[in-house]
FITIKE-13128 format. One line per field, with one value per residue (C-alpha): x, y, z; residue number from 1. Coordinates in pm, 1 decimal. Layout:
residues N
east c(X; ...) .
north c(Y; ...) .
up c(Z; ...) .
num c(NUM; ...) .
//
This chain:
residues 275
east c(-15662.8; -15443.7; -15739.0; -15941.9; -15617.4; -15588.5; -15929.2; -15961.6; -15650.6; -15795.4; -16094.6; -15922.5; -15684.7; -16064.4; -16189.8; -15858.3; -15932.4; -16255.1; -16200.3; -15927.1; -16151.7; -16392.5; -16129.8; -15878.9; -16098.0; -16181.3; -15836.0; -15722.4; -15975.3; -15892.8; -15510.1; -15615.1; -15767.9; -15422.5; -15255.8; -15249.4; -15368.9; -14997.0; -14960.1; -15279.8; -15165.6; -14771.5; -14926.6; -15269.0; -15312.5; -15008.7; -14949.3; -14890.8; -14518.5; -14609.8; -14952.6; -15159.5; -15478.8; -15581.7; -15834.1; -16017.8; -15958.1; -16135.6; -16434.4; -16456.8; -16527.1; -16742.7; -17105.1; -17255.7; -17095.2; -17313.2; -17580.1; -17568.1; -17500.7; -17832.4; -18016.4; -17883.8; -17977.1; -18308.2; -18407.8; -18253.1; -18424.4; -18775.6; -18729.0; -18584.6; -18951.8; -19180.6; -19016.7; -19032.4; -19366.9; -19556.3; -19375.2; -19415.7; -19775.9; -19814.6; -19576.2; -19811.4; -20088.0; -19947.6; -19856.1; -20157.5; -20435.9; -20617.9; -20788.3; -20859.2; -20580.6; -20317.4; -20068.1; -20111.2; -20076.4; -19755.7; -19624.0; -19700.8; -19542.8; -19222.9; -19224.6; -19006.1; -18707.2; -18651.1; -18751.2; -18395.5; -18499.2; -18318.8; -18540.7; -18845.2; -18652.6; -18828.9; -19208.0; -19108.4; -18983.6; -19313.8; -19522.7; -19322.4; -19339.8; -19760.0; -19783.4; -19576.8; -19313.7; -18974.9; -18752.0; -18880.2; -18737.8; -19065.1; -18950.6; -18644.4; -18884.1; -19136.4; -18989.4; -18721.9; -19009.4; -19171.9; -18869.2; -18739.1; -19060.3; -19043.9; -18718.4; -18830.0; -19182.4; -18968.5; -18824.0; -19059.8; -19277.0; -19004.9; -18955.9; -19305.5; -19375.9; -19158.1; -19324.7; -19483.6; -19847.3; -19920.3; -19840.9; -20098.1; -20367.3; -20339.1; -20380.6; -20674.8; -20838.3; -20797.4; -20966.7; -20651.6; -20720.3; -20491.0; -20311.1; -20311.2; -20115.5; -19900.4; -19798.4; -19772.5; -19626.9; -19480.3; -19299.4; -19116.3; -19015.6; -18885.2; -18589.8; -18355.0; -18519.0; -18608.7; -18235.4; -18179.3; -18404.8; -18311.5; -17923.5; -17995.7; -18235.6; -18049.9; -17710.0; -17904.5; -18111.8; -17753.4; -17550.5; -17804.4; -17720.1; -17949.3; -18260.7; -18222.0; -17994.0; -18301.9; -18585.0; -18346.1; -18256.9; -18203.6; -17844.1; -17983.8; -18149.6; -17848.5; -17766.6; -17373.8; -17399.5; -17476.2; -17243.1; -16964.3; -16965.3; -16859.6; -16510.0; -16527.0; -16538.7; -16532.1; -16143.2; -16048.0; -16116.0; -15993.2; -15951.4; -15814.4; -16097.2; -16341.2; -16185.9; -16139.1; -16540.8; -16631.7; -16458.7; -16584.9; -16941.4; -16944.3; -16843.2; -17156.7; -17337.9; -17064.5; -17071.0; -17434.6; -17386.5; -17116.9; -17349.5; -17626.0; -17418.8; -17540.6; -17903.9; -17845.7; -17695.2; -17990.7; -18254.7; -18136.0; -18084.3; -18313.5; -18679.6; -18762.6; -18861.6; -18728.5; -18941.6) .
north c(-9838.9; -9683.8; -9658.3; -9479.0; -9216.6; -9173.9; -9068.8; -8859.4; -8702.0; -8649.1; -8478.2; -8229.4; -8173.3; -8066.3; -7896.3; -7652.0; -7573.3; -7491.6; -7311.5; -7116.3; -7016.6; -6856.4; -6716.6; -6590.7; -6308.8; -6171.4; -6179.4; -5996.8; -5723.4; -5705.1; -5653.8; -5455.0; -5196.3; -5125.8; -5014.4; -4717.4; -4799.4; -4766.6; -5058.3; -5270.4; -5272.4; -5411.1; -5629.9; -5709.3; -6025.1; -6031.3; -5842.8; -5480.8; -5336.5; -5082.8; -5122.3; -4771.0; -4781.1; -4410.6; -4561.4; -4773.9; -4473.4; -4220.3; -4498.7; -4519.3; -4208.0; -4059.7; -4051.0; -4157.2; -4489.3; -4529.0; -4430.4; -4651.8; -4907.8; -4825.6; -4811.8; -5141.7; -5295.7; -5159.7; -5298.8; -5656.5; -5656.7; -5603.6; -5814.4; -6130.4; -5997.5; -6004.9; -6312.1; -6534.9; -6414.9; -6450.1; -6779.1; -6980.7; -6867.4; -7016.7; -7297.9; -7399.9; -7369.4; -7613.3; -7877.7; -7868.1; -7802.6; -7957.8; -7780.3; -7771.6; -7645.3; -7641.5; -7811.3; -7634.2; -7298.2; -7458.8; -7508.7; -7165.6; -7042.4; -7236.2; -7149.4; -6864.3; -7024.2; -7043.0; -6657.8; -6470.6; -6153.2; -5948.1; -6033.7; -5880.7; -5514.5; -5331.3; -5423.9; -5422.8; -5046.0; -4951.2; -5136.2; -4942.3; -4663.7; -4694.3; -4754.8; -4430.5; -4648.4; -4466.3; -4341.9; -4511.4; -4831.7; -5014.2; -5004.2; -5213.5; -5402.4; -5532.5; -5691.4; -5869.6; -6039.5; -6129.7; -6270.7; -6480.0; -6610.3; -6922.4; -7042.8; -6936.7; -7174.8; -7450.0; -7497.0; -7419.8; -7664.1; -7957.4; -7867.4; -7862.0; -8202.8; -8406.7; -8249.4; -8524.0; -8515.9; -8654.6; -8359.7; -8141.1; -8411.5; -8383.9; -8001.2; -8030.3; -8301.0; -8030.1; -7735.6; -7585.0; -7428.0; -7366.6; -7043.6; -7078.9; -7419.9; -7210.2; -6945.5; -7190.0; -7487.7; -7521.5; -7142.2; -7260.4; -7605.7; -7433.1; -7206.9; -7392.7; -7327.5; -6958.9; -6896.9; -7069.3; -6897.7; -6544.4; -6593.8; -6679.5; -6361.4; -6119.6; -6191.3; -6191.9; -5829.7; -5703.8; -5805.4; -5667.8; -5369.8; -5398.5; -5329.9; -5044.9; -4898.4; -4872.1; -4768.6; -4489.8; -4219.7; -3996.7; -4051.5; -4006.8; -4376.2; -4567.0; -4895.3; -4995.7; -5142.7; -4775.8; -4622.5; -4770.1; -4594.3; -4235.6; -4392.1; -4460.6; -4113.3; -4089.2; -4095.5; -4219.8; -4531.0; -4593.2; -4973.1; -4927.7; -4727.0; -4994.3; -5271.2; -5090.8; -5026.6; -5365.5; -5493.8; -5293.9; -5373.2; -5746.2; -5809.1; -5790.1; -6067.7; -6269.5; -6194.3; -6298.8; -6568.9; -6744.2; -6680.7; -6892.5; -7121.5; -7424.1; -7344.3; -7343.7; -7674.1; -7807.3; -7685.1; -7851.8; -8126.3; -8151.5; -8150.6; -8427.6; -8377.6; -8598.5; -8682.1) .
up c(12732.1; 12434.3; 12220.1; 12501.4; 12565.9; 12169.8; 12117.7; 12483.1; 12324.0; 11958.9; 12163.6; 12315.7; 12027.6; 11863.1; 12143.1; 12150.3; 11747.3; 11806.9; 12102.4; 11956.5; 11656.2; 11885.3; 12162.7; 11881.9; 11702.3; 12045.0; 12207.5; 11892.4; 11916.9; 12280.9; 12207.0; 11878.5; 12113.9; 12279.1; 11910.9; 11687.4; 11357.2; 11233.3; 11436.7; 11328.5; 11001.9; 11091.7; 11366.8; 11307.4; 11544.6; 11783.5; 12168.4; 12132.8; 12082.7; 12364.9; 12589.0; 12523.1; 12731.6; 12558.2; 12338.5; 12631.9; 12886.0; 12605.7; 12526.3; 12917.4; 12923.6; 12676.6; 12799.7; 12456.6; 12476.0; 12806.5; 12594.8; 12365.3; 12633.9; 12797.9; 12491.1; 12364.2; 12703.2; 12744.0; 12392.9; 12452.1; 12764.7; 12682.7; 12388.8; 12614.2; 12804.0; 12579.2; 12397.8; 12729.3; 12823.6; 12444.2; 12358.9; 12662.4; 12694.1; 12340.7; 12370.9; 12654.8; 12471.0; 12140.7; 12457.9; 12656.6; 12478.1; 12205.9; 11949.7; 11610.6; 11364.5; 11622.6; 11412.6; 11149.6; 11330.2; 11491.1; 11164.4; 11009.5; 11281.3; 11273.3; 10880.7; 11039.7; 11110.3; 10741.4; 10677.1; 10677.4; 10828.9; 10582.1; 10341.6; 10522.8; 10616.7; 10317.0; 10476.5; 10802.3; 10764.9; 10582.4; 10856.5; 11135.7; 10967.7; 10919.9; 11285.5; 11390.2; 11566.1; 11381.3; 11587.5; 11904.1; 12086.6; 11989.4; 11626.3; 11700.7; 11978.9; 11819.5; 11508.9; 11732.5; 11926.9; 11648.0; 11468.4; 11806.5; 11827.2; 11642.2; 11794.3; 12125.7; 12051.5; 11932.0; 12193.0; 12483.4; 12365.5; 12352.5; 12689.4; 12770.3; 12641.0; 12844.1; 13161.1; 13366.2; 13244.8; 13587.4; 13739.8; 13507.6; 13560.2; 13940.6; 13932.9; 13734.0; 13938.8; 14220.1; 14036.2; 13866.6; 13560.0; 13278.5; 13364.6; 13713.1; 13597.5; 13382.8; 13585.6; 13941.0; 13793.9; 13458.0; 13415.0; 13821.3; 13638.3; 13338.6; 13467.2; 13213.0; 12927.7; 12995.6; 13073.4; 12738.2; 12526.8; 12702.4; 12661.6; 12259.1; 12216.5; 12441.1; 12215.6; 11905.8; 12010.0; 12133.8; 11832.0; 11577.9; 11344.5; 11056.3; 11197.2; 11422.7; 11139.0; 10893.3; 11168.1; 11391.5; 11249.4; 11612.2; 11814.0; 12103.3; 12019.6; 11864.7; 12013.8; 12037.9; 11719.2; 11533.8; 11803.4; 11629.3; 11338.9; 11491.9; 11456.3; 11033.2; 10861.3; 10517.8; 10456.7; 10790.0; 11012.8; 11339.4; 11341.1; 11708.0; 11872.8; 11683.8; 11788.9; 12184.0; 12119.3; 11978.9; 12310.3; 12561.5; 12467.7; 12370.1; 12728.2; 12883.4; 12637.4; 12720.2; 13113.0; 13051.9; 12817.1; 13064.9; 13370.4; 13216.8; 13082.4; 13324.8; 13243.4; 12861.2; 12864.3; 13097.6; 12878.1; 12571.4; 12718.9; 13014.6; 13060.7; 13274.1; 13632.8; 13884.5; 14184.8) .
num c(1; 2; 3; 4; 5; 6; 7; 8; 9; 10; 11; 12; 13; 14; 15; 16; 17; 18; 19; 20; 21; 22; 23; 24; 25; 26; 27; 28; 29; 30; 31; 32; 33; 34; 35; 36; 37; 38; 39; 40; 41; 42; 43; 44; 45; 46; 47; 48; 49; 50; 51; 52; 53; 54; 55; 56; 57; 58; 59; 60; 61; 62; 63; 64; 65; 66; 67; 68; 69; 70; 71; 72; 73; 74; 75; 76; 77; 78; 79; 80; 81; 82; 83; 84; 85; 86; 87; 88; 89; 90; 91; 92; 93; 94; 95; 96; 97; 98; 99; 100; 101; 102; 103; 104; 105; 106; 107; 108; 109; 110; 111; 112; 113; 114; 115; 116; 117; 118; 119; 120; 121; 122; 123; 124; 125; 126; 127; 128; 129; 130; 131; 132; 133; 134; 135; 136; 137; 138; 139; 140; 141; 142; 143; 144; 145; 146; 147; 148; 149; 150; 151; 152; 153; 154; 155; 156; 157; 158; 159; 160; 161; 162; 163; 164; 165; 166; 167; 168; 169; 170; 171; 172; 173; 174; 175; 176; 177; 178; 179; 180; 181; 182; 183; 184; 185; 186; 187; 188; 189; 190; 191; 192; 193; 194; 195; 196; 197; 198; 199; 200; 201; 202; 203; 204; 205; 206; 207; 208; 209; 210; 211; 212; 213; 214; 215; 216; 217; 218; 219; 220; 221; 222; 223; 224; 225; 226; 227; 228; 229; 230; 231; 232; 233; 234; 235; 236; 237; 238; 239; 240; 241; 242; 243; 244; 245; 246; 247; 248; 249; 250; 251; 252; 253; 254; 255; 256; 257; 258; 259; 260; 261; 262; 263; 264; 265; 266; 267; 268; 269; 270; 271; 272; 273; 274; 275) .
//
């Protein structure tokens, strides 16, 4: 019994580091936003000496930071879109079907995972800029798709393989054909994992700077991320509005992160149907 208390205890001892790793930064931002940058630099990481909601209030607002709100949500969502629809479709495919060259294809495609995607910005802003795309959401689209496809693939078709293959063989006994299988069957029994892949390309679309720094050039298009930077001038750099900023608009990922929460965990570790 002590053995099972001492490690239960260890545990959470582990669980509290880790949790305060990920929980400090953010409560520090949060409390950051509250001080004047005379402040910050005295008191970096503790409560303010006197609570000054200005910097939220002024954020709050300022229509541009809705803007950029708006444009950083309309970009994650039609990439979370397009990611779900393109990578289950082929996930399906790799788990279903049979044809020649499908592993290899599966691999090539996979070969992304290890492709940093910094490394690719220099062709991928000559190749949006061929197709016309600067400037436009589709520029920052696009290549996020494309680059949250492998992971999305991955693991769609782990998912899709431990599907009851009982249930597909029925269905086509009774005339069902592959997409109707698709679209009536397996996308309904895969909730978890589209909630799981979603959450992980939402955050990543919403979180990403370098990409829509290289192919926007108008304000009008700037995602939070570009927003940001109205508060570093070239002598001057308001730690306290960025950190009032940062805080503001990270909430929403992790609104949406915390609301899927129970699907994430069942998609990586689900995938069995119980009758």
């Amino acid at each position: 019994m002590n053995s099972v208390t001492t490690r239960n205890t260890l545990r959470v001892i582990v669980l509290i580091l880790v949790a305060s790793l990920v929980v400090g930064p953010l409560l520090a931002a949060f409390f950051g936003g509250f001080k004047t940058n005379a402040e910050l630099r005295t008191n970096p990481l503790w409560l303010p000496a006197s609570w000054a909601p200005d910097n939220y209030l002024s954020i709050v607002f300022d229509s541009s930071f809705w803007r950029y709100l708006g444009n950083s949500f309309f970009i994650a969502s039609m990439t979370v879109f397009l990611t779900l629809v393109v990578g289950a479709a082929a996930a399906y495919v790799f788990s279903h079907v049979r044809f020649f060259g499908s592993k290899m294809i599966l691999s090539y495609l996979l070969l992304g995972l290890m492709f940093p995607f910094a490394a690719a910005i220099l062709p991928l802003f000559i190749k949006v800029r061929d197709l016309g795309l600067l400037d436009t959401y589709w520029a920052v689209i696009l290549p996020q798709t494309a680059f949250g496809l492998s992971l999305a693939v991955l693991l769609f078709k782990a998912f899709f393989d431990r599907l009851p293959k009982e249930l597909f063989e029925a269905a086509r006994i009774e005339g069902c054909s592959y997409v109707r299988f698709f679209w009536s069957f397996t996308l309904p029994l895969s909730t978890p994992i589209l909630a799981t892949v979603g959450v992980f390309v939402f955050v990543q679309s919403w979180n990403n700077f370098l990409l829509p720094l290289v192919v926007l050039n108008d304000r009008a298009l700037y995602t939070w991320p570009l927003g940001m930077m109205q508060f570093q001038g070239e002598y001057l750099t308001e730690w306290n509005m960025i950190l009032a900023f940062v805080t503001l608009t990270i909430a929403p990922a992790v609104i949406f992160f915390l609301a899927a929460q129970k699907y994430i965990v069942a998609g990586l570790t689900g995938g069995s149907v119980k009758g």
